[in-house]
C-alpha positions as CSV (number, residue, x, y, z in Angstrom):
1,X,27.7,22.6,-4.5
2,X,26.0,21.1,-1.4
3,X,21.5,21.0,-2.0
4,X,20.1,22.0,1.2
5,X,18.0,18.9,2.5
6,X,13.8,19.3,1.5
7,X,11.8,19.2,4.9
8,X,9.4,16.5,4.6
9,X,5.8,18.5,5.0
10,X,3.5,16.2,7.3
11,X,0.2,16.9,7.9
12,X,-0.5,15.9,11.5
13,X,-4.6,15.6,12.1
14,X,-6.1,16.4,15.9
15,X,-6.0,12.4,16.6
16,X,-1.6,13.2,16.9
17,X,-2.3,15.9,19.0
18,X,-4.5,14.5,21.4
19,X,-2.2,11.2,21.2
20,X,0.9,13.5,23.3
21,X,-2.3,13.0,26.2
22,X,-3.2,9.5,25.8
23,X,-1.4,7.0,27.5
24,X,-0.8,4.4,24.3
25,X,0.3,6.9,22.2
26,X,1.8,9.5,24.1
27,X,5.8,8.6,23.2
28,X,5.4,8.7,19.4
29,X,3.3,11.7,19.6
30,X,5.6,13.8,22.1
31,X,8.6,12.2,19.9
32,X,6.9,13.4,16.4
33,X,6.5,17.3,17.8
34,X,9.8,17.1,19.6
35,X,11.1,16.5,16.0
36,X,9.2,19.5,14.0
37,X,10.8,21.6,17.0
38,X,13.7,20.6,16.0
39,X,13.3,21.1,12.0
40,X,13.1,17.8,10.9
41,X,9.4,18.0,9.9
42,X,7.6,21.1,8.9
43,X,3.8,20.1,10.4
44,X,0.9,21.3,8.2
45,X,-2.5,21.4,9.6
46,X,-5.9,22.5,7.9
47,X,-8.5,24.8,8.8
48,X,-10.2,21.3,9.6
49,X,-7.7,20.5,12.4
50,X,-8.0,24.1,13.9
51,X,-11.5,23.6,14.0
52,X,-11.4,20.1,15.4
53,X,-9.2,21.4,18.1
54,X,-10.9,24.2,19.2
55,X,-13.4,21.7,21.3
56,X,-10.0,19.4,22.1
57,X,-9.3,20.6,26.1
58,X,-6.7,23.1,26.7
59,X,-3.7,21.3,27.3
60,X,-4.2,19.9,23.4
61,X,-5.2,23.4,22.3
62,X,-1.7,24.9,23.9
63,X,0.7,21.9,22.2
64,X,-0.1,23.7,18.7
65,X,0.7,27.0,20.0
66,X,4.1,25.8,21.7
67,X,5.3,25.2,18.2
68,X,7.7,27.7,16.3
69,X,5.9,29.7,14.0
70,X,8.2,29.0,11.0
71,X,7.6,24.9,11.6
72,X,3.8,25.2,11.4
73,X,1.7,25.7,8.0
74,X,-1.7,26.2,8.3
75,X,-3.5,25.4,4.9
76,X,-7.8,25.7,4.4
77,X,-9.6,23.6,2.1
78,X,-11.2,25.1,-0.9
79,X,-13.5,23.9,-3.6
80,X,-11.2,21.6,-5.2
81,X,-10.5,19.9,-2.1
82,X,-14.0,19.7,-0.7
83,X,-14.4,17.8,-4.6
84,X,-12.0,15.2,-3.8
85,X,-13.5,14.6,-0.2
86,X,-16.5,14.0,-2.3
87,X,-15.0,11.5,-4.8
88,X,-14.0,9.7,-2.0
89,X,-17.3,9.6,-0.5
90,X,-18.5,8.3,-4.0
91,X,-16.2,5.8,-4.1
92,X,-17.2,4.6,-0.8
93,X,-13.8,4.9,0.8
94,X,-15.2,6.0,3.7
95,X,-19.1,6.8,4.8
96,X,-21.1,10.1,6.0
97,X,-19.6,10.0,9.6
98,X,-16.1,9.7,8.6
99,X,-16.6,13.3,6.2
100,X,-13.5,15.0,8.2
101,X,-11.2,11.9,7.9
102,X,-11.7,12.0,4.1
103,X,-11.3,16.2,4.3
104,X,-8.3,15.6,6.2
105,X,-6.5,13.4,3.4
106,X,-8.1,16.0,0.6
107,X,-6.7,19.1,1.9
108,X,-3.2,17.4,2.4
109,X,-3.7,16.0,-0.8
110,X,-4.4,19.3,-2.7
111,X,-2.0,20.9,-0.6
112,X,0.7,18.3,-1.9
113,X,2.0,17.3,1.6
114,X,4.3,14.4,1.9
115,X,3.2,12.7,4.7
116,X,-0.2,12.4,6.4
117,X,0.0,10.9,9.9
118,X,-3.1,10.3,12.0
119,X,-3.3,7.6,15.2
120,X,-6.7,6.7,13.4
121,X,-6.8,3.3,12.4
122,X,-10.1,3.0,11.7
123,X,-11.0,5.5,8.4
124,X,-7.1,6.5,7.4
125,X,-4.6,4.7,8.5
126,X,-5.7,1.3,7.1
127,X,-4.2,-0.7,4.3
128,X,-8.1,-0.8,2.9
129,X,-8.7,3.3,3.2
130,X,-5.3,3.7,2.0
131,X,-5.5,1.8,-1.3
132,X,-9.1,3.5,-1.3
133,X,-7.7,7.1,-1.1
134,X,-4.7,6.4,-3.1
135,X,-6.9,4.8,-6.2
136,X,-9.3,8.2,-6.0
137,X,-6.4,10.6,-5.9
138,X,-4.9,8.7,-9.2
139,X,-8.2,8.7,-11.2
140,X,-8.4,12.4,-10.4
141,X,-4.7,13.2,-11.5
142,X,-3.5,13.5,-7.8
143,X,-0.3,12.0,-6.2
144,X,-1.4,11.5,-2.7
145,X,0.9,11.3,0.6
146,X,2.2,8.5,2.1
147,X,-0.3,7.8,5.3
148,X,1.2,6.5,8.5
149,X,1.0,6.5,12.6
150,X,3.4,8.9,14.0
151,X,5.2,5.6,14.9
152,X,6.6,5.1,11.3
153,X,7.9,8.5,11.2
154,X,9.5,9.2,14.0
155,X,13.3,8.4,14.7
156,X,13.6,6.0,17.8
């Protein structure tokens, strides 16, 4: 009996989709949606993402709607993962003006994503946040998801 292969489920915040317009990140960006057209990835974003992109300019706002229905999962936070964002605000993983980064990795933790990928160096992907976010999530019974650039994930 042959298993069918699991789709990884990445959570892609706004920073990947502005990256397909921005110069430096542009290939790995265009290269990571060429993929979840093609099935390889299922992207999940949050009501946090739609919200975020809704002041992104149009041709950002249009790269979610080119995507195939059935490869996009839109998933809202809730109290339990507006609770983690906060234990991770306790924990001083990130401050006040970083309250979306830390929502970003909550909701995709919660929602039990795979993969979180984000071009933002700064307040998730760095080995310091990481360990950060990782620590809360085990304390409050969580397995988070692996956090990389689009870089890492994308086949070259």
């Amino acid at each position: 009996m042959i298993k069918a292969v699991k789709r990884l489920r990445v959570y892609a915040d706004t920073s990947v989709f502005g990256g397909c317009f921005d110069k430096e990140f542009e290939g790995e960006s265009r290269k990571f949606f060429e993929e979840v057209r093609e099935g390889r990835f299922v992207v999940v974003i949050s009501d946090i993402t739609a919200i975020e992109l809704e002041g992104a300019p149009p041709e950002v706002q249009a790269l979610l709607t080119s995507l195939p229905g059935e490869q996009v999962e839109i998933i809202a936070s809730s109290n339990e993962s507006r609770a983690l964002r906060d234990a991770y605000m306790e924990a001083r993983v990130v401050g006040r003006a970083s309250l979306n980064d830390a929502e970003h990795i909550a909701v995709a933790t919660v929602a039990g994503v795979d993969v979180v990928v984000s071009w933002n160096f700064k307040h998730i992907v760095h080995f310091e946040k990481i360990g950060g976010y990782e620590g809360v999530n085990t304390l409050n019974g969580y397995r988070g998801p692996k956090i990389y650039s689009p870089r890492e994930v994308v086949t070259l």
